[in-house]
C-alpha positions as CSV (number, residue, x, y, z in Angstrom):
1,X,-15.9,3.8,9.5
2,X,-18.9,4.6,7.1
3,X,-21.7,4.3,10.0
4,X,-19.8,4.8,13.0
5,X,-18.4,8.2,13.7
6,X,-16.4,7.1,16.4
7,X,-13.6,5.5,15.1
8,X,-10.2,7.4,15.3
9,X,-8.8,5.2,12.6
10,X,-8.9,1.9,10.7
11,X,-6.2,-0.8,9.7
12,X,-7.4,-2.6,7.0
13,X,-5.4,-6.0,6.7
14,X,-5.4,-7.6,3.7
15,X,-8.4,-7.1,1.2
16,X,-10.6,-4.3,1.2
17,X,-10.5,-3.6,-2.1
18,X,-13.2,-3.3,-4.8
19,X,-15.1,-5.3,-6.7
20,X,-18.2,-4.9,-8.5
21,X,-20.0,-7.4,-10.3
22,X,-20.3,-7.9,-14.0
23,X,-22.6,-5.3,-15.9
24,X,-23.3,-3.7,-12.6
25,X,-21.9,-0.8,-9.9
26,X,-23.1,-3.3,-7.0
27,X,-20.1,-3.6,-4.6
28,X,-18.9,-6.9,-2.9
29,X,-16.8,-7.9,-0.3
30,X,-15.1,-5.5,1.4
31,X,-14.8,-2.0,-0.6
32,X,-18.8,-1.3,-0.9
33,X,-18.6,2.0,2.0
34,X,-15.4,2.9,1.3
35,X,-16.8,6.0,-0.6
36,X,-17.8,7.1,2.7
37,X,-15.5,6.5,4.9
38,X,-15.4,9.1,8.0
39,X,-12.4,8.1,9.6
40,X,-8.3,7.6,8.5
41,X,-7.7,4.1,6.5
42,X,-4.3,2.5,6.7
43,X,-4.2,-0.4,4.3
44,X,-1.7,-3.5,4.9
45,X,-1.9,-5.4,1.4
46,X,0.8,-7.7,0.4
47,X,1.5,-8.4,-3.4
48,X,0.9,-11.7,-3.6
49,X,-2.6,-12.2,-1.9
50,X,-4.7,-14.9,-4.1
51,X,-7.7,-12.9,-2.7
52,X,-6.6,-9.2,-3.7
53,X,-3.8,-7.8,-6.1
54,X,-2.0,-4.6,-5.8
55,X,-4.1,-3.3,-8.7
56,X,-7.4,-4.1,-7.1
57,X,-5.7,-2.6,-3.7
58,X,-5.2,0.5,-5.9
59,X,-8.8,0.9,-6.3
60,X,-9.3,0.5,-3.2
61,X,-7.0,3.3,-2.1
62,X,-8.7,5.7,-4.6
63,X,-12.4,4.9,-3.5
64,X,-11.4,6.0,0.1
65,X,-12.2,8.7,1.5
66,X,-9.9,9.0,4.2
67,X,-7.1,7.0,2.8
68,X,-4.4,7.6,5.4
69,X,-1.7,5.8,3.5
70,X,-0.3,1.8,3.0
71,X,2.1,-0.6,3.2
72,X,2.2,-2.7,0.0
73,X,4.7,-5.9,1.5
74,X,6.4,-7.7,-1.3
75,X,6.0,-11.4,-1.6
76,X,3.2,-11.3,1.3
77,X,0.5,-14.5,0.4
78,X,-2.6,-14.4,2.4
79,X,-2.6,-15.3,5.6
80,X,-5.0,-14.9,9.2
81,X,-1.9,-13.4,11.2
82,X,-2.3,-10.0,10.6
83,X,-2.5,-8.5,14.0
84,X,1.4,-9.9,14.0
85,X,2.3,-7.6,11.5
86,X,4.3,-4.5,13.6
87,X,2.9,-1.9,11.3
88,X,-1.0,-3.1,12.4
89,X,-0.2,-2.5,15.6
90,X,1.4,1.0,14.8
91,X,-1.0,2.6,13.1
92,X,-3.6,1.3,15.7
93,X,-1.1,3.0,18.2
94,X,-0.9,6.3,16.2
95,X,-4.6,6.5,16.3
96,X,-5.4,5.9,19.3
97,X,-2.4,7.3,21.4
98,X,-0.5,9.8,18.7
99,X,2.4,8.1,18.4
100,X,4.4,8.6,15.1
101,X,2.9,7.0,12.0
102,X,4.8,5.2,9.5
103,X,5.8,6.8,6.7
104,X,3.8,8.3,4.3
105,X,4.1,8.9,1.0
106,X,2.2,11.5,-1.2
107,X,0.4,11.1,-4.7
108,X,3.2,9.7,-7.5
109,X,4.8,11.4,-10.3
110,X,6.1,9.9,-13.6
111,X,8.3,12.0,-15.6
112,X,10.2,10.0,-18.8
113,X,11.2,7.0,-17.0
114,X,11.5,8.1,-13.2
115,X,8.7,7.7,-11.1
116,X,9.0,9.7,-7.6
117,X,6.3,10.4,-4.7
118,X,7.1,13.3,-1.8
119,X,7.0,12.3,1.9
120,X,4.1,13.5,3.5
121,X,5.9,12.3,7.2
122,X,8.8,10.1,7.9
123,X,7.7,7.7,10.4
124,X,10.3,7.7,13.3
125,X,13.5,7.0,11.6
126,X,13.9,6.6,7.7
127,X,16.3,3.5,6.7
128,X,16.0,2.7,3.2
129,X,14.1,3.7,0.0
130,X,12.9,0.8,-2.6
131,X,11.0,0.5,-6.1
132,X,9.5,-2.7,-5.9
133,X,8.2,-4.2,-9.5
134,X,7.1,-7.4,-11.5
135,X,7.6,-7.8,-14.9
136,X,5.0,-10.7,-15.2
137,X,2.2,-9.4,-17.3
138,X,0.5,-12.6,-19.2
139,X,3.6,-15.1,-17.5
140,X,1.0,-16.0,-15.1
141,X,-2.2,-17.5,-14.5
142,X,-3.1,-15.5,-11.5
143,X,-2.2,-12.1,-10.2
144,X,-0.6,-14.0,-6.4
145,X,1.7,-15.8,-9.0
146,X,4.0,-13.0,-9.8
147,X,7.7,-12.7,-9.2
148,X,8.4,-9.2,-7.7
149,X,11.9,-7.4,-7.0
150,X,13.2,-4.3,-6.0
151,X,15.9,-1.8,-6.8
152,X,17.3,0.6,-4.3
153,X,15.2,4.2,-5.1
154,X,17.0,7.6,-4.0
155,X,15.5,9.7,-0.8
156,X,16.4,13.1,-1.2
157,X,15.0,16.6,-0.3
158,X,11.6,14.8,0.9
159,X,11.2,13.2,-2.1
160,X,11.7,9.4,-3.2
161,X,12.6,8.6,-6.6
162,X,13.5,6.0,-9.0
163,X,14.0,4.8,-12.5
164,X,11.3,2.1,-13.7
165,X,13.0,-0.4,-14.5
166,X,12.1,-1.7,-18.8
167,X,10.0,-3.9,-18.8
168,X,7.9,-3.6,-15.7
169,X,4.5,-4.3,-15.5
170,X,3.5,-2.9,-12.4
171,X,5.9,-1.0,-9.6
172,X,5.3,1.2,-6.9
173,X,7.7,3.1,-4.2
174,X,8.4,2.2,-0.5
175,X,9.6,4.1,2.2
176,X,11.1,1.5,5.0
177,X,12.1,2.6,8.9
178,X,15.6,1.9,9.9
179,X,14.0,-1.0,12.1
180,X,11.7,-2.7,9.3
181,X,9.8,-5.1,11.2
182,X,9.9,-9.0,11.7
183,X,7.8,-8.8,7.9
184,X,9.7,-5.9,6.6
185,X,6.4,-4.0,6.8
186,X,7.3,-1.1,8.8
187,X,6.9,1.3,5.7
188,X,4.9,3.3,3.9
189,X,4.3,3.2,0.3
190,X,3.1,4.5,-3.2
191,X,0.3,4.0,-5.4
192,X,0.6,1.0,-7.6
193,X,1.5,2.1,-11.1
194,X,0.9,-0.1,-14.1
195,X,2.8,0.3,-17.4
């Protein structure tokens, strides 16, 4: 997407986050052109990757120029079956034919203790709205170790909202279709937060 103007659009499954190394502004694995980036990005990131976490996702996201959006799945590990995933295929679909993207959500607000992020488009039909969160700050050794849950967030004049819950750690804001996929990825959602 950085060298090839041709591209309509880019799923990035898993990774493609960034990393620099110690002492340095050298870039490694994946995020080093993501600064130029020509063309939409659509990320699918899971929360429990032992290769990526949602807050090195989150730089990711921010590095992009063309960030399109993301689906953050709770509970995902790493795996080499992304292509399975029903929201890959979508967004490849909306790119290249126009068909309806997944839902989108806009930059996130905190105000007090609610945290809420505007819809920027619905996908094709909205089903449910979730805060997803961990509490596990230092309970774990690594990052793909943490338990996450989710409370039910309110979807309301374009906007989804919901209280952070005390405690968290980190939490961020899902949109899901009525139809959520075999991987309940068929969403779109927030920035990761981190308390």
């Amino acid at each position: 997407t950085a060298l090839d103007p041709r591209f309509q659009g880019v799923v990035n499954i898993y990774c493609g986050d960034v990393k620099t190394s110690k002492g340095t502004s050298l870039y490694l694995v994946n995020g080093r052109f993501l600064h130029a980036a020509k063309c939409p990005t659509w990320w699918v990131v899971g929360t429990n990757d032992g290769n990526v976490s949602p807050a090195s996702s989150q730089t990711g996201f921010e590095e992009c120029a063309r960030c399109f959006g993301h689906a953050m799945i709770p509970r995902l590990p790493h795996s080499h079956i992304g292509f399975e995933f029903g929201s890959a295929m979508r967004m490849a679909k909306h790119f290249s034919c126009g068909e309806p993207s997944l839902p989108i959500l806009g930059p996130t607000k905190i105000r007090g203790r609610m945290v809420s992020a505007k819809v920027l488009k619905p996908g094709k039909s909205i089903g449910r709205a979730v805060l997803h969160y961990t509490k596990d700050r230092n309970v774990v050794k690594n990052a793909n170790e943490r338990k996450w849950a989710e409370i039910p967030a309110t979807f309301e004049a374009g906007v989804v909202s919901a209280e952070i819950p005390v405690g968290a750690f980190q939490a961020y804001l899902s949109l899901y279709e009525k139809d959520e996929g075999r991987f309940h990825d068929l969403c779109g959602s927030s920035d990761v937060l981190e308390f």
